[in-house]
N, C-alpha and C positions, 0 to 999 in steps of 0.2 A: 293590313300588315300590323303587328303588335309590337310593341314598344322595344322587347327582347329581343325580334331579330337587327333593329337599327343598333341595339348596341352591338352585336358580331360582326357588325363592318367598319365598326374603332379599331385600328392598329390594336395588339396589345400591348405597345408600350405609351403609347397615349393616355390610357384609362388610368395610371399610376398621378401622372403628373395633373390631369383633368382633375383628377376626384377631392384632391384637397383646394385647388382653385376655385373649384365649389363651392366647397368648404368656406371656405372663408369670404367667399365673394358673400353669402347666404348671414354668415355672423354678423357683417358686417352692416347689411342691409337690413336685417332684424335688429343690430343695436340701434342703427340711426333711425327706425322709426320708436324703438321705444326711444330716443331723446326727444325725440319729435313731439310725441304723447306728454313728455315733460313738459314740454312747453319752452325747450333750448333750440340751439342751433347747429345740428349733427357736422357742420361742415367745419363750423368754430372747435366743438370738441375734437376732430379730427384732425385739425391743424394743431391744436395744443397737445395732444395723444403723438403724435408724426414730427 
């Protein structure tokens, strides 16, 4: 089975709300390792960011 057909059995109104939750789950996970790479504390910058 290929990747294309599990997405045609997402609601489509699912995929609207999904796509940016992604989104941002993905920014955020990529910024906390580049702080990581800094040599800080991604949980600290997030409570001060929050």
């Amino acid at each position: 089975m290929t990747p294309m057909r599990n997405i045609n059995r997402i609601p489509p109104i699912v995929l609207p709300i999904l796509s940016p939750l992604i989104a941002i789950a993905s920014a955020l996970l990529v910024a906390a390792i580049l702080i990581l790479v800094a040599g800080k504390n991604p949980i600290a910058a997030y409570t001060a960011l929050f």
